[in-house]
C-alpha positions as CSV (number, residue, x, y, z in Angstrom):
1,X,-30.2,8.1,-28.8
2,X,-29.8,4.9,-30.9
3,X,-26.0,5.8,-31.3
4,X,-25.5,5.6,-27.6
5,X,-27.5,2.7,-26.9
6,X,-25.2,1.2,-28.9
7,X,-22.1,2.3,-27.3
8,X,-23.5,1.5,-24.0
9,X,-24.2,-2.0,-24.8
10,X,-20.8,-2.6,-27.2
11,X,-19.1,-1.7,-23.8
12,X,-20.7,-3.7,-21.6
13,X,-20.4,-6.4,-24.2
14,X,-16.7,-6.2,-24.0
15,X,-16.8,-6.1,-19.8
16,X,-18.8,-9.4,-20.2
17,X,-15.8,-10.9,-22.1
18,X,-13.2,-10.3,-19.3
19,X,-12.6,-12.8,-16.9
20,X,-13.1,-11.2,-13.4
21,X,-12.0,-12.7,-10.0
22,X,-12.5,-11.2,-6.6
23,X,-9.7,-11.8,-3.8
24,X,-9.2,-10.8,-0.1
25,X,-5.9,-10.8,1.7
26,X,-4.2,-11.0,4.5
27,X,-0.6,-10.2,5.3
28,X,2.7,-9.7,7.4
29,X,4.7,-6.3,6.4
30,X,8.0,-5.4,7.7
31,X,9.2,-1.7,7.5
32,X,11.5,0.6,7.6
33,X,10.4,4.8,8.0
34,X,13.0,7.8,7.4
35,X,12.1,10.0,10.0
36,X,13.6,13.7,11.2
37,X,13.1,16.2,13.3
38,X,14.1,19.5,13.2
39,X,14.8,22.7,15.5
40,X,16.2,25.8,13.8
41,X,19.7,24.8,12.9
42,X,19.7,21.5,14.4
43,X,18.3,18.5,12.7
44,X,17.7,14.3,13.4
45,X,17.4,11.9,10.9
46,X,16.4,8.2,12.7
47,X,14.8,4.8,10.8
48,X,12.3,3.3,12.6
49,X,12.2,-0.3,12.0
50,X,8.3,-1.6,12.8
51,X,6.2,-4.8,12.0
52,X,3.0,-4.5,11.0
53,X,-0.4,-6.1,9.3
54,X,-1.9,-5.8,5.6
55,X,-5.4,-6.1,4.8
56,X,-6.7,-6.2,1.6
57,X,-9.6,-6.8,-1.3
58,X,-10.7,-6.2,-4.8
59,X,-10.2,-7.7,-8.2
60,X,-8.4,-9.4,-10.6
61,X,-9.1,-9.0,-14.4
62,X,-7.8,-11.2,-17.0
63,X,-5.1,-12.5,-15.1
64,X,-3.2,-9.7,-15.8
65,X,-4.7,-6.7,-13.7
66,X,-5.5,-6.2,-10.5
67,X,-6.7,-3.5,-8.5
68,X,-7.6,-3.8,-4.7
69,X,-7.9,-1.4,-1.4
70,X,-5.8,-2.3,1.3
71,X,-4.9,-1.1,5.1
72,X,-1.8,-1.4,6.8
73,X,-1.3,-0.9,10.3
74,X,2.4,-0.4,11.9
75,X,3.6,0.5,15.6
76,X,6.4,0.9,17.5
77,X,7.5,2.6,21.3
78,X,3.5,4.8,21.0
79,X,4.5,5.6,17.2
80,X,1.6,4.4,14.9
81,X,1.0,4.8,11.0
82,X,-1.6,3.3,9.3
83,X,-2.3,3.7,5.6
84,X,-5.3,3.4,3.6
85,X,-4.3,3.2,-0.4
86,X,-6.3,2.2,-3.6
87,X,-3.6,-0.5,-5.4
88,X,-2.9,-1.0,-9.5
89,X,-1.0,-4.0,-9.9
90,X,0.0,-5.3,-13.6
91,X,0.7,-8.7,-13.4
92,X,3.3,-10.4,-15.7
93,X,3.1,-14.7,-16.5
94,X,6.9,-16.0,-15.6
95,X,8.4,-19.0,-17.4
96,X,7.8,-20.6,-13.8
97,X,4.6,-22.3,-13.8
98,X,1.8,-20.1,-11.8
99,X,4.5,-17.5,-11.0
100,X,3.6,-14.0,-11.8
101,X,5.5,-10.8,-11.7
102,X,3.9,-8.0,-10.0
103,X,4.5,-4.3,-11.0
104,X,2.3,-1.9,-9.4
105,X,1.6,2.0,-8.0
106,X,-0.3,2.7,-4.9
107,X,-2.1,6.2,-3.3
108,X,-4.2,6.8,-0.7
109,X,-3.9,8.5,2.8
110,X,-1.7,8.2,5.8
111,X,-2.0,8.9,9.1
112,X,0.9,8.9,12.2
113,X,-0.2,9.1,15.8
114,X,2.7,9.4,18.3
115,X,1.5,9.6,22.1
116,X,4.6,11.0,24.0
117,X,4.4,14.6,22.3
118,X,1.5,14.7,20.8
119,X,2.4,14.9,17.0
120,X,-0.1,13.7,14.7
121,X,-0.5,14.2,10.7
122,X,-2.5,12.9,7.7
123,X,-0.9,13.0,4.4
124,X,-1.9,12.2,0.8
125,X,0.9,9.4,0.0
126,X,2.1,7.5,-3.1
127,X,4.4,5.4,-4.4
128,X,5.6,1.8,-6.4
129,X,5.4,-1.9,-5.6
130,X,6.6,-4.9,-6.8
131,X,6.7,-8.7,-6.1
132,X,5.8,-12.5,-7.2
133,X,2.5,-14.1,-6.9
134,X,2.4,-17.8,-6.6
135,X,-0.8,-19.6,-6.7
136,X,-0.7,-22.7,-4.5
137,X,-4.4,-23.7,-6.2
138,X,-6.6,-22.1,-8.2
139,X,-8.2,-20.3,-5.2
140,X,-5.2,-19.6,-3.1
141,X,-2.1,-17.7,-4.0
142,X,1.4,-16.5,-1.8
143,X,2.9,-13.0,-2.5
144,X,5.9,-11.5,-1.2
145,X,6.2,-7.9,-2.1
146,X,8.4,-4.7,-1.9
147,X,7.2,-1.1,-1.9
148,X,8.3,2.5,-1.7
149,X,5.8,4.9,0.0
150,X,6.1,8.6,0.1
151,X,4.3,8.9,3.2
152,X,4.9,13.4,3.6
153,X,3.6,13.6,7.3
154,X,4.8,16.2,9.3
155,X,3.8,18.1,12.2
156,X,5.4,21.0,14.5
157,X,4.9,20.9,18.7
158,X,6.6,22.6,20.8
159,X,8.6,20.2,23.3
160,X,10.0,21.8,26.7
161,X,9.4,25.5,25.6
162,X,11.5,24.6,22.0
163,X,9.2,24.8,18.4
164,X,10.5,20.9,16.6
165,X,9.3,19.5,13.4
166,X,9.0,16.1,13.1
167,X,8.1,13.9,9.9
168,X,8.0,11.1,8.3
169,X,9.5,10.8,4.8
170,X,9.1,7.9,3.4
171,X,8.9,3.8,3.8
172,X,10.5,0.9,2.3
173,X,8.5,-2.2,3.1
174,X,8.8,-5.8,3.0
175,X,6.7,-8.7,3.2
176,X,4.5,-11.5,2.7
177,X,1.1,-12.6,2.6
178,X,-1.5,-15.2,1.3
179,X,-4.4,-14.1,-0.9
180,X,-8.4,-15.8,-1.6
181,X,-10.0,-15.7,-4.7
182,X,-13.4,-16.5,-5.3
């Protein structure tokens, strides 16, 4: 009993010790889906090129880890995805003064909503970021980022009599967005 007393206050000891910030964010994303659909022998590939919005919150430790939950919302001609994913973020000190580097993996769920035929999916997804992290002040910091998402939504209707698949591979995206620690 005294043995894990002792553990249990060593650790929490230790958790004191690390600096913790908490953040919310806001953002702009730009992105780019592989989609396809499919009929027996006869198959589509398209990109659909979509703007969307990033919301996020959660914590930085040490300077040097930060984990956070963030949505994302995209739509284009009745197509919507949205993701929910839980981020890890390493975060790397440039040479440039408060520039970081940011290498990072992300999972979570998807979900696509597409009005004209009905096809709708949600997906367990994954995948890698990266970016820079500026801070502007102490409280305030700009990020532009880059990630790959392995969104695996798919969903078969039938569409004039004919059985299709359609999903949605994966998604490159691109953007920016400004970050509030407190």
């Amino acid at each position: 009993m005294k043995k894990s007393l002792f553990l249990v206050g060593l650790l929490s000891a230790s958790t004191m010790f690390a600096e913790t910030q908490f953040f919310v964010g806001a953002g702009f994303d730009r992105t780019d889906t592989d989609a396809k659909a499919s009929s027996g022998a006869v198959s589509i590939s398209d990109s659909i090129k979509a703007n969307g919005y990033k919301i996020k919150a959660g914590v930085i430790v040490d300077d040097n880890y930060r984990t956070s939950i963030s949505y994302s919302g995209y739509s284009k001609n009745g197509d919507d995805v949205k993701l929910g994913l839980l981020n890890f973020d390493y975060l790397i000190a440039l040479p440039y003064e408060k520039t970081k580097l940011i290498l990072g993996a992300h999972a979570g769920m998807s979900k696509y909503d597409e009005d004209t035929n009905t096809v709708k999916d949600t997906a367990f997804s994954y995948g890698l970021q990266t970016g820079v992290l500026y801070d502007i002040t102490s409280n305030v910091s700009f990020e532009v980022n880059l990630a790959y998402t392995r969104l695996n939504l798919e969903d078969n209707v039938v569409i004039s009599g004919v059985p299709v698949k359609a999903e949605l591979e994966d998604a490159m995206t691109m953007g920016f967005g400004i970050n509030y620690k407190f």
